[in-house]
C-alpha positions in Angstrom: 12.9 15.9 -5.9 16.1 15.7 -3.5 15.7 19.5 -3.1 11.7 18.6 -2.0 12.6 15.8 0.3 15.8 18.4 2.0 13.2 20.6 2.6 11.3 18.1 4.4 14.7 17.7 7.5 12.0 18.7 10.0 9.2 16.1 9.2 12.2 13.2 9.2 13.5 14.3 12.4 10.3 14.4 13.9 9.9 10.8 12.9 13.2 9.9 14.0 12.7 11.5 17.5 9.3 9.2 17.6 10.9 5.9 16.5 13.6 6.5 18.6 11.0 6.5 21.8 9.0 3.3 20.7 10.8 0.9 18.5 11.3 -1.8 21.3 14.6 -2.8 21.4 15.1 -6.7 20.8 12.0 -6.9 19.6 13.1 -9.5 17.4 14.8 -11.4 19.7 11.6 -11.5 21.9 9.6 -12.8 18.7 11.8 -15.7 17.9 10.0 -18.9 18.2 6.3 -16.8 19.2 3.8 -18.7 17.9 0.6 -17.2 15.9 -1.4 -15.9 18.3 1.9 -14.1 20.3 2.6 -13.0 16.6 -0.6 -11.5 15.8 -0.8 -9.8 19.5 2.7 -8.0 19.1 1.4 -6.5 15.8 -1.9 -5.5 17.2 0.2 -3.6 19.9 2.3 -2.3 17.0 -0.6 -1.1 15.5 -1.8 0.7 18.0 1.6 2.8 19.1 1.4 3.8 15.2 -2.6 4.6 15.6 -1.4 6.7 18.9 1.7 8.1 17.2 -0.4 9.6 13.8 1.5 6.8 12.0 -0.9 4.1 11.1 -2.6 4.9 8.0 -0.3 7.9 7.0 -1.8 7.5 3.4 -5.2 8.1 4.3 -7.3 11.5 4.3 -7.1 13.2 7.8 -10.8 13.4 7.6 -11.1 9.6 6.8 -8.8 8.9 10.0 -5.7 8.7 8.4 -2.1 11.0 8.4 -3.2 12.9 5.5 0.6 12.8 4.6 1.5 14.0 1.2 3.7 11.6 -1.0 6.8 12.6 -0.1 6.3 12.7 3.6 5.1 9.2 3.4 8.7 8.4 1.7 10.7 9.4 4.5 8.1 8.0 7.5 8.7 4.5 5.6 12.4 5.3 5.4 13.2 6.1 8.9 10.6 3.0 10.1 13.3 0.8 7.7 16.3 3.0 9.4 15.0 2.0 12.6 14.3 -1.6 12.2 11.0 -0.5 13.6 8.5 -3.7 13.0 6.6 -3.6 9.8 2.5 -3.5 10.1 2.0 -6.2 8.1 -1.0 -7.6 10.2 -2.9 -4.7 8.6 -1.4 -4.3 5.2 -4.3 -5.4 3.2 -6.8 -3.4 5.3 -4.7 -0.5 5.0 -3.1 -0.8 1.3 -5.8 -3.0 -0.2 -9.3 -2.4 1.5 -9.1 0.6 2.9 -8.2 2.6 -1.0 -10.3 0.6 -3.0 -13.4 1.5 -0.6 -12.6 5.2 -0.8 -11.8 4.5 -4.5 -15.2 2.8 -5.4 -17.4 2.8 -2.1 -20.5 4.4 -1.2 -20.9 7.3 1.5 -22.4 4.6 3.5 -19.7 1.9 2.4 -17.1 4.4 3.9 -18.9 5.3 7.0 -19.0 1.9 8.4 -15.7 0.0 7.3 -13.2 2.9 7.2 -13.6 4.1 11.2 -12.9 0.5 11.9 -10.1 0.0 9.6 -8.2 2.8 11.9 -9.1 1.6 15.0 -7.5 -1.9 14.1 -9.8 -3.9 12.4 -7.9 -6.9 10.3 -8.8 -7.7 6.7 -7.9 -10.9 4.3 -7.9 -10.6 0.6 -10.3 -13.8 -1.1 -9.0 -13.6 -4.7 -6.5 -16.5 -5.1 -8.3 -19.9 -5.7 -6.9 -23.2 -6.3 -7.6 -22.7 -10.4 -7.2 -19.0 -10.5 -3.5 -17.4 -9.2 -1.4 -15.9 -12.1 -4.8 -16.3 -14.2 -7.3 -14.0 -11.4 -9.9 -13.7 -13.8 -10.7 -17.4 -13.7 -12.0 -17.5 -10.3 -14.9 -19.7 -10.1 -16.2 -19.1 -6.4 -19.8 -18.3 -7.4 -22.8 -15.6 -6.1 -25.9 -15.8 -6.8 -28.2 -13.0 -5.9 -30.8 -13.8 -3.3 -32.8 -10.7 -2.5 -30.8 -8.6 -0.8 -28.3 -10.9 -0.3 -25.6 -13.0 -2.3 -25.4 -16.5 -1.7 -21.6 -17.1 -2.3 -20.1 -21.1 -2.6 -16.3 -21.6 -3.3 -13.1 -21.9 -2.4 -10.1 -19.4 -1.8 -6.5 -20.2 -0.9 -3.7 -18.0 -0.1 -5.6 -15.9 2.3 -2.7 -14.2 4.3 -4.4 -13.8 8.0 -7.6 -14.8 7.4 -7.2 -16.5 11.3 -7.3 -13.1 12.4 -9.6 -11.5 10.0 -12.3 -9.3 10.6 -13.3 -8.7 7.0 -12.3 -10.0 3.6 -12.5 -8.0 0.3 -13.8 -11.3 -2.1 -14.2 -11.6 -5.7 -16.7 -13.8 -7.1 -18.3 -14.6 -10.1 -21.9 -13.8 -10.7 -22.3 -14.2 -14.5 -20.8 -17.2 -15.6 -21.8 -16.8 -19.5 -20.1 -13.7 -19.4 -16.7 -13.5 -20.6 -14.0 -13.9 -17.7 -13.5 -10.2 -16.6 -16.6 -10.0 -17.5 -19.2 -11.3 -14.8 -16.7 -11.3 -12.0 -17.8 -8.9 -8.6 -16.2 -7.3 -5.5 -17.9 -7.8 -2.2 -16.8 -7.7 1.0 -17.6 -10.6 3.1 -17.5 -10.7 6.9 -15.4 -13.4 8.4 -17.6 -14.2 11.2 -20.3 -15.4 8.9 -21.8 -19.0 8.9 -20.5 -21.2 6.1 -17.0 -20.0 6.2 -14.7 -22.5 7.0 -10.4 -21.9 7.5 -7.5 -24.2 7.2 -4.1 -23.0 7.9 -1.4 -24.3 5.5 1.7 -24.9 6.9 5.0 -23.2 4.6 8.5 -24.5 4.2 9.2 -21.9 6.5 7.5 -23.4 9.3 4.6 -20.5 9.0 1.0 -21.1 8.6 -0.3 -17.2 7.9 -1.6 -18.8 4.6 -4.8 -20.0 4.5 -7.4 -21.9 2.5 -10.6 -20.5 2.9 -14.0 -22.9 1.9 -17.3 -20.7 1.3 -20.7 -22.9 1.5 -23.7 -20.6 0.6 -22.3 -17.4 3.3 -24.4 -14.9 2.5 -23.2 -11.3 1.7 -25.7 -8.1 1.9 -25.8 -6.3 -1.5 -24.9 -3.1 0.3 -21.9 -4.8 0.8 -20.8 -5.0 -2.7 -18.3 -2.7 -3.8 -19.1 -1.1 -7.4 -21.8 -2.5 -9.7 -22.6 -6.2 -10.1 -20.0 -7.7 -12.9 -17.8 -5.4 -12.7 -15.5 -6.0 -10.2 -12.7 -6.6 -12.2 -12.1 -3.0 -13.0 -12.9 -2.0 -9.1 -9.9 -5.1 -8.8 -7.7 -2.9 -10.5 -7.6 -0.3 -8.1 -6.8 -2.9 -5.2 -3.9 -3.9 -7.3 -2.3 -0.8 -8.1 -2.6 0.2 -4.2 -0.8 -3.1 -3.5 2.1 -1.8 -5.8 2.4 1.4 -4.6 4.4 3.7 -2.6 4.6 1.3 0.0 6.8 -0.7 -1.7 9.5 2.5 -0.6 9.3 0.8 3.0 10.5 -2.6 1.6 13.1 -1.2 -0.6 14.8 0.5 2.3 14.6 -2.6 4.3 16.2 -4.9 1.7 18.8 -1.9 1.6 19.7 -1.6 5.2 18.1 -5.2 6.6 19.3 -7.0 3.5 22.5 -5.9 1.5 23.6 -3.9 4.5 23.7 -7.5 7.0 25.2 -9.3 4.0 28.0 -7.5 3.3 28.7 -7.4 7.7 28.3 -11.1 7.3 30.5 -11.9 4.7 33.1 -9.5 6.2 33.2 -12.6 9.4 32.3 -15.3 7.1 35.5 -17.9 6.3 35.6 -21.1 3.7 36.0 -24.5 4.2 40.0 -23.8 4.3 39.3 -21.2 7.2 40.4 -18.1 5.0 38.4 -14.9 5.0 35.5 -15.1 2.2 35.7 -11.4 1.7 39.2 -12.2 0.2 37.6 -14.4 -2.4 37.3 -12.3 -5.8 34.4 -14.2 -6.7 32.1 -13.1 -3.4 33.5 -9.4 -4.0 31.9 -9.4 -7.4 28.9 -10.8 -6.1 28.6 -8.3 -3.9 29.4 -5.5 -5.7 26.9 -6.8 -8.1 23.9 -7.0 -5.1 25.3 -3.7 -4.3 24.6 -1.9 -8.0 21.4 -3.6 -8.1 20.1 -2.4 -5.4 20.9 1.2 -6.5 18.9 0.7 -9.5 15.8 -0.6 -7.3 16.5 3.0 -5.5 16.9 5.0 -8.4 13.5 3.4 -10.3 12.0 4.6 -6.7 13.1 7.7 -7.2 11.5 7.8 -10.4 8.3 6.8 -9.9 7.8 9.0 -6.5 8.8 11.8 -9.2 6.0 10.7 -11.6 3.3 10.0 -9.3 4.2 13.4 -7.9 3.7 14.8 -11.4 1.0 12.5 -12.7 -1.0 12.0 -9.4 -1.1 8.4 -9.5 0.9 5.0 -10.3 1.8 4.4 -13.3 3.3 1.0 -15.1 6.8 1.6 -13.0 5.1 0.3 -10.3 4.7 -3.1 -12.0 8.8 -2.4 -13.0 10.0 -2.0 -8.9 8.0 -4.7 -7.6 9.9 -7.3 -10.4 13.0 -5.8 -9.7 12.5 -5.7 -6.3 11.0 -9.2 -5.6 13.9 -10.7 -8.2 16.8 -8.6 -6.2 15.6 -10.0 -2.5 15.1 -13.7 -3.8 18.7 -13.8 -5.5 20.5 -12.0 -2.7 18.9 -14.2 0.1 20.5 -17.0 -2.4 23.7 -15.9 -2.5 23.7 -15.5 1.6 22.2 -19.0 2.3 24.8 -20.4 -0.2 27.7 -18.6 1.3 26.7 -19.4 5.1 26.6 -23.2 3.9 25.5 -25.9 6.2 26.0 -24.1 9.2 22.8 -21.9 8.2 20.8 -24.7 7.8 20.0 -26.1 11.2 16.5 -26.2 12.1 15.1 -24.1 14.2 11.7 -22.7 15.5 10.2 -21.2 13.1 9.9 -17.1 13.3 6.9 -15.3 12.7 7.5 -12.5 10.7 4.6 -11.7 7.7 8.4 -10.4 6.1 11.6 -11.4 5.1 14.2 -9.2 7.3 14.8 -11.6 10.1 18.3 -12.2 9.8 18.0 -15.8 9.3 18.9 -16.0 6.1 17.8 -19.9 5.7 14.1 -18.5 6.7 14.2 -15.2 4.6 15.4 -17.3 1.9 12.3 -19.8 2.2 9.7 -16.8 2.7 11.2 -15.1 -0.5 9.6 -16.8 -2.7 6.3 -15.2 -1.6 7.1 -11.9 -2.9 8.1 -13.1 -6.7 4.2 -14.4 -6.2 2.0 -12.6 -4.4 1.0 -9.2 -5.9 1.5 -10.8 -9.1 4.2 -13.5 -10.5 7.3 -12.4 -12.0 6.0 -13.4 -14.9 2.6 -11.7 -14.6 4.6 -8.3 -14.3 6.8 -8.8 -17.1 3.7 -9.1 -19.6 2.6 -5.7 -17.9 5.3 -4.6 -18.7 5.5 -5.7 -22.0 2.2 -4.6 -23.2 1.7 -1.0 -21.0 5.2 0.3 -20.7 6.5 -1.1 -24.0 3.9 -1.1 -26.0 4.0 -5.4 -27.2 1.5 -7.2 -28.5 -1.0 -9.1 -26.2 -0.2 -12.9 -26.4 -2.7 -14.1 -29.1 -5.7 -16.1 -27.7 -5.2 -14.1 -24.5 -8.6 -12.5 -23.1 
């Protein structure tokens, strides 16, 4: 594999060379304290230099709009965007890692024609899965369709909905049979946000954020042509949106938590001093603690390396997936505790909050608050350890458990 990605210098420098001519410098300086409608602007230009530079949905078939970059291309665009600090295009992450693969995985010809072109020239999507009574537990959901014709009648309520202010469309599950067993009667549509009926409150985070959202359905109506698969079986067309999310993307997180995370930890402990005034990077204690972060975060690269290998071989994610996002998740929540402890009081001033859709900003108080997102969203920690369990290991499914 290192052999395969060597032979690949002239690809990386290419991206390098492109990064290097539109990354805006101080970009996140400029961002501190915008507001969510400067935040979602930035990103939209963001978007676009991406779209211009071939960039923006590298993943995708060249004949569907997108890069039509193999794997391992893909591995070093994301690695020189983290080597550049370039910002991350998290404003369309779910249309691009969660829409956009689970339409060409289970869309029609028709399906494709309509919402991919728009997908790549920018449109935003929100993800309606999470409800109040359903998180960990998705196949609870009780948001409810009922067929109408041609059209579903859908009453509910989702929460969690990252960006649904700015959404265009949101991929929804609902339930249409509710005699059948949970993951039985469930089904994916794809509702557009400008329908009547739909109603959005912004929640406002510790952080200071509010890109979360509850989302209130009273009888919107969704065309059957916009359903994706066949009625009552969304749960399986669910499972392709879910292993997108966990992905090779991921690769691009990684290498920030490497160079945006470890890397500006270990600088600021180096100026860092204790209550006595003495250097912190004498302590023994803090060494180890860093050394620690430091062989941890080796081991998230190395099960990278591994699973690029295997999806190479295999052609598709397997359970390692489930693996690097625990690992990865668990990693950047305990090292963004070990920096807000060591900063101390002096790191918690408040201050404006700073929209970011990420962790990396630097202030460790915030990307401490905001890591608790990741041990949740894409599935808890605990979620993925019982994937674990019973995929990769091979354990018994909890008794009672549907």
């Amino acid at each position: 594999m290192i052999d395969e990605l060597k032979a690949l210098d002239g690809f990386r420098d290419d991206v390098r060379s492109w990064c290097e001519q539109h990354v805006p410098p101080g970009w996140r300086e400029a961002q501190a304290g915008a507001d969510h409608r400067q935040f979602a602007e930035f990103h939209r230009w963001w978007g676009a230099e991406l779209r211009d530079g071939g960039y923006f949905a590298p993943h995708w078939p060249t004949e569907l709009g997108g890069g039509g970059f193999d794997l391992l291309q893909q591995v070093i665009l994301f690695e020189e965007l983290a080597r550049a600090d370039a910002p991350r295009n998290s404003l369309y992450q779910v249309a691009l890692y969660n829409a956009g693969p689970t339409i060409i995985h289970a869309g029609t010809d028709e399906q494709k024609a309509k919402f991919l072109p728009d997908i790549v020239q920018g449109a935003v999507w929100c993800q309606g899965f999470s409800e109040p009574n359903a998180g960990s537990d998705l196949a609870s959901i009780e948001t409810r369709a009922v067929r109408d014709g041609d059209e579903y009648v859908v009453t509910g309520q989702k929460v969690w909905t990252s960006m649904a202010l700015e959404a265009d469309w949101c991929i929804l599950l609902v339930r249409t049979d509710p005699t059948a067993p949970k993951r039985k009667g469930i089904t994916y549509l794809v509702m557009d946000m400008r329908s009547q009926g739909i109603e959005i409150r912004p929640i406002k985070q510790s952080n200071g954020q509010s890109e979360f959202c509850e989302t209130f359905l009273d009888e919107v109506r969704v065309p059957v042509a916009y359903r994706l698969g066949a009625e009552n079986d969304g749960w399986g067309v669910t499972n392709s949106t879910l292993a997108s999310e966990r992905g090779v993307v991921i690769v691009e997180l990684a290498e920030r938590l490497r160079r945006n995370g470890l890397g500006a930890f270990i600088d600021a402990v180096r100026t860092w001093t204790d209550e006595a005034g003495r250097p912190m990077s004498s302590d023994a204690g803090v060494r180890d603690l860093v050394a620690r972060r430091h062989a941890e975060t080796a081991v998230l690269r190395q099960l990278l390396l591994t699973m690029v290998t295997n999806i190479v071989r295999r052609g598709g994610v397997g359970n390692e997936a489930s693996i690097v996002k625990l690992v990865y998740s668990e990693l950047l929540q305990g090292l963004m505790n070990d920096a807000t402890s060591l900063q101390g009081l002096s790191g918690q001033i408040e201050r404006p909050p700073v929209m970011s859709a990420g962790w990396e900003t630097g202030d460790w108080m915030y990307d401490y608050l905001n890591s608790f997102a990741w041990t949740i969203g894409g599935g808890t920690s605990e979620i993925m350890r019982n994937i674990i369990g019973e995929r990769a290991l091979g354990l018994p499914r909890e008794p009672g458990v549907a």
